[in-house]
C-alpha positions in Angstrom: 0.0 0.0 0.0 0.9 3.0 -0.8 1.9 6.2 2.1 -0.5 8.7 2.0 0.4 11.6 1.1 0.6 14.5 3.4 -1.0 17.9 1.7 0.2 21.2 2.8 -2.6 23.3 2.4 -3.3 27.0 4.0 0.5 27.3 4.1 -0.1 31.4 5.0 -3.5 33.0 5.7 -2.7 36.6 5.1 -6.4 37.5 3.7 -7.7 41.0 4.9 -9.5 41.5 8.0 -12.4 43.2 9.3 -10.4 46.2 10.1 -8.7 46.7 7.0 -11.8 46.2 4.7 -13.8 48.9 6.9 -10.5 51.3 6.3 -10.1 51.1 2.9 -14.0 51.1 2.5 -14.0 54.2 4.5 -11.3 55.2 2.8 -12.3 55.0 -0.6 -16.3 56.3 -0.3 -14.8 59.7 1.6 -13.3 60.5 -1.9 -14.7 63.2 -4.1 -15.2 60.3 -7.0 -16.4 57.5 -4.5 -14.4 54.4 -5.0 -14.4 50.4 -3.8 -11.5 48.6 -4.3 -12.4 45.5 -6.4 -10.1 42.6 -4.2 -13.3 42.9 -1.9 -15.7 41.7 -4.7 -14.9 38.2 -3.7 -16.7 37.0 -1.0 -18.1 33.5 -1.5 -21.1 34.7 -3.4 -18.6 37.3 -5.5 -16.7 33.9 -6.8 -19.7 32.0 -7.6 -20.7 34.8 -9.7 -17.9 35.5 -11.4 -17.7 32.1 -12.3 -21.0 32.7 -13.9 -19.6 35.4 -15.8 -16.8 33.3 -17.1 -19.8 31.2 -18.5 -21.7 33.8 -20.2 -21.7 33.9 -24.1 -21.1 38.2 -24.3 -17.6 37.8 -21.9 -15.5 36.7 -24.0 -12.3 36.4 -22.4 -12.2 33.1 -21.1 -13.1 31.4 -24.2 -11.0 33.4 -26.4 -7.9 33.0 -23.6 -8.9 29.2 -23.1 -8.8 28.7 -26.9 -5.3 30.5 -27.5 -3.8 28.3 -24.7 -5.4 25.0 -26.0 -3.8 26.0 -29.6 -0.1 26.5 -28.2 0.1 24.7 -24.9 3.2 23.0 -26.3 5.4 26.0 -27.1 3.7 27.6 -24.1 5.4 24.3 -21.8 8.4 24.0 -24.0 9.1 27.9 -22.9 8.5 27.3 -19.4 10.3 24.3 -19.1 10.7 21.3 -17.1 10.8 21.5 -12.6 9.3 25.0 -12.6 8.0 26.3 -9.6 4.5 27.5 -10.9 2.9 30.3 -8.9 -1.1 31.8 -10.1 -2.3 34.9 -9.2 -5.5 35.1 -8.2 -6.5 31.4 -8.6 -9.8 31.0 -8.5 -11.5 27.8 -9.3 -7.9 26.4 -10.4 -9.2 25.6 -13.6 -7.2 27.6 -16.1 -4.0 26.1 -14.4 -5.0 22.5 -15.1 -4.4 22.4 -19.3 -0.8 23.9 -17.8 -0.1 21.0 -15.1 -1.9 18.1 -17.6 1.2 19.3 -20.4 4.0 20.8 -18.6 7.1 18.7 -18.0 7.6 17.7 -14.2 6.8 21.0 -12.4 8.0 21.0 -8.9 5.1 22.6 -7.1 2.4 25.1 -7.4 0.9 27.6 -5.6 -2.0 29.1 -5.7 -2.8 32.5 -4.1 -6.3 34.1 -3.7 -8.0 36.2 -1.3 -10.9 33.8 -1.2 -10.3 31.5 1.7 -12.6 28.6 1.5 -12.9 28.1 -2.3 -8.6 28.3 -2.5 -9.1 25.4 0.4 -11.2 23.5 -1.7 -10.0 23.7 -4.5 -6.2 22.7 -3.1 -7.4 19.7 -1.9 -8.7 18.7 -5.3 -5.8 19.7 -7.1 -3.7 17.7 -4.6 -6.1 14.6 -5.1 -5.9 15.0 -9.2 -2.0 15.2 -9.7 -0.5 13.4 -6.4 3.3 13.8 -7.7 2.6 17.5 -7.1 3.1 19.3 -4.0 0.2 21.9 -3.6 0.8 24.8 -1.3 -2.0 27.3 -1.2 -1.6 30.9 -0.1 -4.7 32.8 1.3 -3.5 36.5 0.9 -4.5 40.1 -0.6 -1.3 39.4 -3.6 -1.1 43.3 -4.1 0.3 43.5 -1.5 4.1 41.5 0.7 3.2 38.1 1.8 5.3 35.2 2.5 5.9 32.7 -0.6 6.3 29.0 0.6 9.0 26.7 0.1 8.7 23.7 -2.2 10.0 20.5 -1.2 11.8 20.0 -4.5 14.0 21.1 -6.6 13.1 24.1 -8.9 14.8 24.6 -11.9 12.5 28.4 -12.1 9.5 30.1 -10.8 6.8 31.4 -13.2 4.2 33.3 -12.3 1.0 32.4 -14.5 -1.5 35.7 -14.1 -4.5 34.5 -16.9 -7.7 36.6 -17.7 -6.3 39.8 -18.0 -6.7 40.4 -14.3 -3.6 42.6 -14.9 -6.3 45.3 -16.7 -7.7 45.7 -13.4 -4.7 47.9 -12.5 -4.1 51.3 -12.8 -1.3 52.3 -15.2 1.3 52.8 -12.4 0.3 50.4 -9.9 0.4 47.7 -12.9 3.7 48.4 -13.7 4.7 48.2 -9.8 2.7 45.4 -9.8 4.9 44.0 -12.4 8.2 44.7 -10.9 7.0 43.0 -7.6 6.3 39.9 -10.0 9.8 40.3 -11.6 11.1 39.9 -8.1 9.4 37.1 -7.1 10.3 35.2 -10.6 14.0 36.4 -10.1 16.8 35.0 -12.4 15.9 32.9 -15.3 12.1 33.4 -14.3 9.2 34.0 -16.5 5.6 35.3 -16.4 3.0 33.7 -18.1 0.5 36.4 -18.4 -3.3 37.1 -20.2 -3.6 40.5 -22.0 -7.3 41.9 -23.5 -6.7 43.6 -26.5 -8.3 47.0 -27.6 -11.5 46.1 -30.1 -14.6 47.3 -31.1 -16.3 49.1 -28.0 -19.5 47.5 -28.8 -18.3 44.1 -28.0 -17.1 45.3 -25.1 -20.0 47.4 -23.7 -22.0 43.9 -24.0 -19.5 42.0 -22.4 -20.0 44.5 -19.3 -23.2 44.4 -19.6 -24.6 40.9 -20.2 -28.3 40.4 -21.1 -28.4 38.1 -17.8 -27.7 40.7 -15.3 -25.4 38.3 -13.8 -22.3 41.4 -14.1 -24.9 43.6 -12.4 -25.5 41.5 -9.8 -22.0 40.4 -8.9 -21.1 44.2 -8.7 -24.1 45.0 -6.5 -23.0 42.0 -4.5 -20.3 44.1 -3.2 -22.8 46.4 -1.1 -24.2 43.6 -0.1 -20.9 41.9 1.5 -20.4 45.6 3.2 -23.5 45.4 4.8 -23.2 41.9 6.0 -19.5 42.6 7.1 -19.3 45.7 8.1 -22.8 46.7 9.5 -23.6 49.5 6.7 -27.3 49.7 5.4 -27.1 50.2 1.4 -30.8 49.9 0.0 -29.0 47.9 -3.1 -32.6 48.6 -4.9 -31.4 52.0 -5.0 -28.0 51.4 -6.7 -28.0 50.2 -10.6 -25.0 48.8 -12.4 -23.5 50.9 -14.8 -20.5 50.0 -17.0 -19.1 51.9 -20.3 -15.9 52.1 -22.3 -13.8 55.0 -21.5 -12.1 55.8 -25.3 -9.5 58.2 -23.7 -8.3 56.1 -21.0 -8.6 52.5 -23.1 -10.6 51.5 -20.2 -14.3 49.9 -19.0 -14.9 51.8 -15.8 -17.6 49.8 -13.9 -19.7 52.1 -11.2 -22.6 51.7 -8.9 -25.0 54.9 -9.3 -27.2 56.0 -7.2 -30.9 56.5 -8.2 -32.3 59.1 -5.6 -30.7 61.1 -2.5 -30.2 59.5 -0.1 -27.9 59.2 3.2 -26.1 55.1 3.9 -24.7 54.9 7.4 -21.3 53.0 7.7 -20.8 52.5 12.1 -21.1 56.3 12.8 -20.4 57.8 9.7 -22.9 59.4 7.3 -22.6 58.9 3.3 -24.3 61.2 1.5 -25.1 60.4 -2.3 -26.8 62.8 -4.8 -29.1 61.2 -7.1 -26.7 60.1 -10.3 -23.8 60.0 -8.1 -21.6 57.1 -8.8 -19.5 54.7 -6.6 -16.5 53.5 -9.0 -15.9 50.0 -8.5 -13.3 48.4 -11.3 -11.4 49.3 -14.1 -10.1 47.2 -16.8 -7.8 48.4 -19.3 -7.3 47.5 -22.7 -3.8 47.0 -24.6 -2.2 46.8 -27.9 0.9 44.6 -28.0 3.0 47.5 -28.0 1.4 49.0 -25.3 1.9 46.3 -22.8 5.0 45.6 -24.0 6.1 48.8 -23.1 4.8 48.4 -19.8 6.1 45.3 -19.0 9.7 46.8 -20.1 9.5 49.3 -17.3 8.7 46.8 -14.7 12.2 44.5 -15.4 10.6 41.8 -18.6 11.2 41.2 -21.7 8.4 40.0 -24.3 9.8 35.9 -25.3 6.4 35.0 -27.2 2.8 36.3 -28.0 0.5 33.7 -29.1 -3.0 35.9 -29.7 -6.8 34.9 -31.8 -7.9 35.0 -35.0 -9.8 37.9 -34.4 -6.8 39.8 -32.4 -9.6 40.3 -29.7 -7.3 38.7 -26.7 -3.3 38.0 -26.3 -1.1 35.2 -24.0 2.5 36.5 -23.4 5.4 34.7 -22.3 7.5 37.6 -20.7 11.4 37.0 -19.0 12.7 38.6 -15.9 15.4 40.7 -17.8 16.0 43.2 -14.4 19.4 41.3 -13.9 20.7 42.7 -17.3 20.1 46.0 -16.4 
């Protein structure tokens, strides 16, 4: 009989806390242009509904990202390499990563990092269960900001980070290119960054995939009231907020907002909101690139573009960047 194997799992719970969420929600709604930063869209019901999103035929990112890596998984694994390290970003339901660990060649271990406790528990254990020569070493964190990174058991011949769904669009144009440089540390010499990149397109296709005919994008960014009231004791009326996302053409960006349909007063402990009917709470960004934009940017943060794979349609990109900082 075999020894069962031992999984490490919750290797380094550095989520958020109460306090910090009410701060930075405090923080943010005290601003002249009200603000909510998106991390805190996923609570348990958050996930679940993005998941639904991922499902939905107007968003079509994952598809379009999920096809692209299906077409060119074997130069995608042939660049990584065998006895990498592999490290996600914002994980998920793990199931991008799987085509990665079914095709690459003997990785040593991977971690995945989300701020979503009991899904990234979950889903560890399955991962661990589904490929048993991997050592699985989940890390429940905020990954904007400094957290510990385990240690695999193994030998590593590099780390890669693997950021899919063009999560990196959520970022404003300075903190992504911080963001990037933190990522470049983490990968260090002989690293890489496997990373998903929307491209710019027609803005109609992209006012539909904000908007989706279900409601299921309204109601995942209404959910975010809801966890504030649950969480933090405030009383939003979410029947008097309406989702409202458009394409920004100066800025390259969807802006995603929460508007408020009368005036009215929301109470957060002792603190008084005020909101002016048409008055908008900005929740998410996401950017869109051209390859030489985001090449650029991922110049100034320390990498170096190795391969872009993109669609037929140009609509949506996979890069392959390499830390060049130690050239510098």
């Amino acid at each position: 009989m075999r020894p069962q194997k031992i999984i490490r799992t919750m290797v380094k719970d550095a989520s958020p806390g109460l306090e910090r969420f009410r701060a930075e929600v405090m923080h943010g709604l005290r601003k002249p242009q009200k603000e909510l930063p998106s991390k805190y869209f996923y609570d348990d019901r958050g996930s679940y509904l993005f998941e639904l999103i991922c499902t939905l035929d107007e968003y079509y990112i994952p598809r379009t990202e999920t096809a692209i890596m299906a077409d060119c998984i074997e130069e995608i694994t042939e660049l990584i390499g065998p006895g990498a390290f592999l490290l996600e970003y914002g994980s998920g339901s793990c199931q991008k990563v799987r085509l990665l660990l079914d095709n690459l060649d003997n990785p040593t271990a991977y971690t995945p990092i989300d701020i979503s406790g009991q899904q990234l528990l979950q889903v560890s254990q399955e991962l661990s269960a589904d490929y048993p020569q991997l050592e699985v070493l989940p890390v429940c964190t905020d990954y904007t900001g400094n957290f510990e990174l385990p240690v695999p058991g193994g030998y590593c011949a590099r780390t890669v980070v693997y950021f899919p769904g063009s999560t990196i669009s959520n970022f404003d144009p300075v903190p992504a290119i911080q963001f990037l440089e933190h990522v470049a540390g983490v990968c260090g010499e002989g690293g890489g960054l496997l990373i998903g990149v929307d491209l710019k397109k027609d803005p109609a296709i992209l006012h539909r995939a904000y908007n989706d005919s279900k409601g299921v994008t309204a109601a995942f960014n209404l959910n975010l009231l809801e966890r504030i009231n649950r969480e933090l004791g405030a009383d939003f009326e979410l029947d008097a907020f309406e989702h409202y996302a458009f394409y920004n053409p100066g800025e390259s960006r969807i802006e995603m907002h929460l508007v408020s349909l009368r005036e009215q007063e929301v109470h957060l402990g002792e603190t008084t909101i005020p909101f002016h009917m048409g008055e908008s709470i900005w929740t998410e960004s996401s950017y869109k690139f051209s390859l030489d934009d985001f090449e650029q940017m991922a110049a100034r943060a320390g990498f170096r573009v190795k391969q872009v794979w993109t669609d037929p349609q140009n609509w949506f990109s996979v890069h392959y960047l390499e830390n060049s900082l130690l050239e510098r």
